[in-house]
Backbone bond lengths (Angstrom), bond angles and torsions (degrees), N, CA, C in turn:
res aa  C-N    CA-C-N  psi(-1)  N-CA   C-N-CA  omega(-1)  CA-C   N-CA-C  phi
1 X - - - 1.448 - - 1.523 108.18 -
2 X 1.416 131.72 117.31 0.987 141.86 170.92 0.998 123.05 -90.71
3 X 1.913 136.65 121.86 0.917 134.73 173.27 1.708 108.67 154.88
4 X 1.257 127.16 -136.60 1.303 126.35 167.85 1.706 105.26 -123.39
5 X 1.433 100.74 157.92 1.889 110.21 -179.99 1.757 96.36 -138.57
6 X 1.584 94.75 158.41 1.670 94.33 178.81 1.695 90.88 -126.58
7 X 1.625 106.71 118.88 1.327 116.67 -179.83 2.067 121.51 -91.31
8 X 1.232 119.33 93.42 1.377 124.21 170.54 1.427 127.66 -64.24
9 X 1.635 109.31 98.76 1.474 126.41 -164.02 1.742 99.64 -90.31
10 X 1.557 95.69 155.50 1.274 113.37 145.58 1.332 121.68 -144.82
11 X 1.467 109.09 126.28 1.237 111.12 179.41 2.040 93.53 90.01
12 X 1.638 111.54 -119.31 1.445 112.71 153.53 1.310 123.62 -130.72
13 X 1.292 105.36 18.32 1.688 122.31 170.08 1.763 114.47 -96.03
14 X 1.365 93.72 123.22 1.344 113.66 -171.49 1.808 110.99 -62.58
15 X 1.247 124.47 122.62 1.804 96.05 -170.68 1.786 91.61 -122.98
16 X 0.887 110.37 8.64 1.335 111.32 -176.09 1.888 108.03 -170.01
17 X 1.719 95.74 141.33 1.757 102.65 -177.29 1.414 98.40 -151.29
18 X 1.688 97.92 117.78 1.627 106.00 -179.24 1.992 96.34 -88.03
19 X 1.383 107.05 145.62 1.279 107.11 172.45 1.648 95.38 -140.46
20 X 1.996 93.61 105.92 1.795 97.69 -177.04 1.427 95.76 -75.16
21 X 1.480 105.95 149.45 1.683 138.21 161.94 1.531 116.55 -113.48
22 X 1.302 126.79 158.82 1.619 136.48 171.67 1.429 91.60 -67.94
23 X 1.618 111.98 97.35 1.399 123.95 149.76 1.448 111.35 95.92
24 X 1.711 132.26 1.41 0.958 140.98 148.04 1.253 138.49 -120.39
25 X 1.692 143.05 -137.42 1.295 125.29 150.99 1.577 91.22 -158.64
26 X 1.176 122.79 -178.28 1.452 134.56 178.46 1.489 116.29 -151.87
27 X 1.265 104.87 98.28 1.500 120.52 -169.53 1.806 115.94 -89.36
28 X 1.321 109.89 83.46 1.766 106.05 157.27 1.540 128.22 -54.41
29 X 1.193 97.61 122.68 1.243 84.52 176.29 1.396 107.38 -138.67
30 X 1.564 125.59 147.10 1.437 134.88 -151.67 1.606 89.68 -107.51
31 X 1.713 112.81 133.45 1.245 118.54 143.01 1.384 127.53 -124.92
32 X 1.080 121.38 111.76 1.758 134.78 -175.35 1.530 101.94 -74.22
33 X 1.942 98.96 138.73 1.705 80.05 -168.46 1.812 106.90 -80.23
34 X 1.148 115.39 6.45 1.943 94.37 148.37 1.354 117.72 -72.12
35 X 0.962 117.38 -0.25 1.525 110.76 159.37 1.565 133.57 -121.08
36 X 0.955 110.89 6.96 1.348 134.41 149.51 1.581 129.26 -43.76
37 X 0.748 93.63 -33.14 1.903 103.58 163.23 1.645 108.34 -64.70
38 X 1.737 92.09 -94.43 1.614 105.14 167.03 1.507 101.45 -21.14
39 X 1.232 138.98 -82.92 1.535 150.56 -147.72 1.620 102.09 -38.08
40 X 1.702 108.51 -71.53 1.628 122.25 152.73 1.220 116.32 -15.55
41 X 1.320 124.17 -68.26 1.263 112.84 -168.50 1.443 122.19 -83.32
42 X 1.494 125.49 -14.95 1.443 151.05 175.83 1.746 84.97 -55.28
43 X 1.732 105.52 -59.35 1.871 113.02 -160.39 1.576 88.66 -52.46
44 X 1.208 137.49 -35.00 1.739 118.00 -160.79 1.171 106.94 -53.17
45 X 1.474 119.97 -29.48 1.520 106.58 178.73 1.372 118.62 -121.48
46 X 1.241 108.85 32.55 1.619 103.21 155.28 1.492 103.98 -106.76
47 X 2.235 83.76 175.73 1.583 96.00 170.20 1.432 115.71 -15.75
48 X 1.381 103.03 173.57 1.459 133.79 141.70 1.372 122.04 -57.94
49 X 1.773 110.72 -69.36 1.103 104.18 139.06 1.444 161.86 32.56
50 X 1.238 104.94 -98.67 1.936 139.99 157.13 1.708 89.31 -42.43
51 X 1.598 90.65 -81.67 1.083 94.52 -166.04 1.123 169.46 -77.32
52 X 1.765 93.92 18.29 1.636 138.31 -167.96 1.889 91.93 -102.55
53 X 1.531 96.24 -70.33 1.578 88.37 173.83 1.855 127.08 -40.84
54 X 1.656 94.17 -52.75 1.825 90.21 168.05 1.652 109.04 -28.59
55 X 1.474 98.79 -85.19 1.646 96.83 -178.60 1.023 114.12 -20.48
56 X 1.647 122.97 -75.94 1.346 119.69 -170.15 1.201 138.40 -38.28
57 X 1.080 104.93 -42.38 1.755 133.67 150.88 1.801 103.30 -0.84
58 X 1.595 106.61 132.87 1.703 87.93 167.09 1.213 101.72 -109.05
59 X 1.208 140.20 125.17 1.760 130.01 -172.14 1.781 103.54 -76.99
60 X 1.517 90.48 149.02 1.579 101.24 -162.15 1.201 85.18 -129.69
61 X 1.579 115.42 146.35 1.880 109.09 168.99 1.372 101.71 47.27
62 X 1.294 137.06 26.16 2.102 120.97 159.39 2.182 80.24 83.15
63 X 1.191 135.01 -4.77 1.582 110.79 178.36 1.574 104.01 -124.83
64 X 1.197 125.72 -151.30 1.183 143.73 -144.95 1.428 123.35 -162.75
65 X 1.402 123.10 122.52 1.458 97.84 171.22 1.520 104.31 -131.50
66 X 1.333 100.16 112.07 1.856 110.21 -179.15 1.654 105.74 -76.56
67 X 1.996 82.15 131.25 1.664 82.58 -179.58 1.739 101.70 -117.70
68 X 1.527 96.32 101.54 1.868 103.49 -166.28 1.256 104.18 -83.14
69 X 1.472 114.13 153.46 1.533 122.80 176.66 1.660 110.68 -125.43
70 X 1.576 98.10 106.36 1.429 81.77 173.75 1.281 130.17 -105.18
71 X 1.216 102.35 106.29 1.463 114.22 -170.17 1.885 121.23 -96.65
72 X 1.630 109.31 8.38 1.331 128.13 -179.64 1.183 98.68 -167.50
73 X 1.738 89.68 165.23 1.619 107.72 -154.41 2.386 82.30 -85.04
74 X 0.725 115.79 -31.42 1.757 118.99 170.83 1.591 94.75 -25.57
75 X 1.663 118.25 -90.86 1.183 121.99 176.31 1.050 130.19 -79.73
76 X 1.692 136.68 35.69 1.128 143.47 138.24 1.806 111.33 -79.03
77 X 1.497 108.73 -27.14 1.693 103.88 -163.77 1.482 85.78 -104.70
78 X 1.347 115.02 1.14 2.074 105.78 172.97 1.451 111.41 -103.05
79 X 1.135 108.17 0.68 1.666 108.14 159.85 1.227 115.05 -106.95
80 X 1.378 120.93 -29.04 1.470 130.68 -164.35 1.865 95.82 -71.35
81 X 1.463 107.29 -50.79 1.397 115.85 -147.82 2.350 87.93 -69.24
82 X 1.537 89.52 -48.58 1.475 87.87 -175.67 1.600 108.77 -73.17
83 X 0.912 149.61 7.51 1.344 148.63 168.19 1.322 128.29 -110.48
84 X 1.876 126.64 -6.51 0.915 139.43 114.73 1.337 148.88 -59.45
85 X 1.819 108.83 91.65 1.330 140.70 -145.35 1.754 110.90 -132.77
């Protein structure tokens, strides 16, 4: 992917990386399996979506790294709403 990304740390682990596109965005997002629990139960109330890709997901190291596409305002306010905490 060529271009620039804005990476959201905690601590010095990256848990999230927006990468803007012409007219969309593409949201990484890191799950460590200590957070893998929490994460699960966060998915009960998202999309379909969210929560089709989760599955799909191949877990690496016990975590996950979701590679979201937001291509509608649907899954822009289903990451936004669950990631505002």
């Amino acid at each position: 992917q060529t271009g620039w990304n804005v990476k959201y740390k905690k601590s010095s682990r990256a848990i999230c990386t927006l990468y803007p596109e012409q007219g969309k965005f593409i949201c990484m997002i890191s799950i460590g399996a200590k957070e893998a629990t929490e994460a699960e139960l966060v998915l009960k109330g998202c999309t379909a979506y969210l929560r089709q890709l989760y599955e799909r997901c191949t877990p690496f190291n016990g975590g996950r790294r979701l590679m979201i596409e937001g291509t509608s305002e649907d899954i822009y306010l289903g990451v936004r709403m669950k990631t505002k905490r």
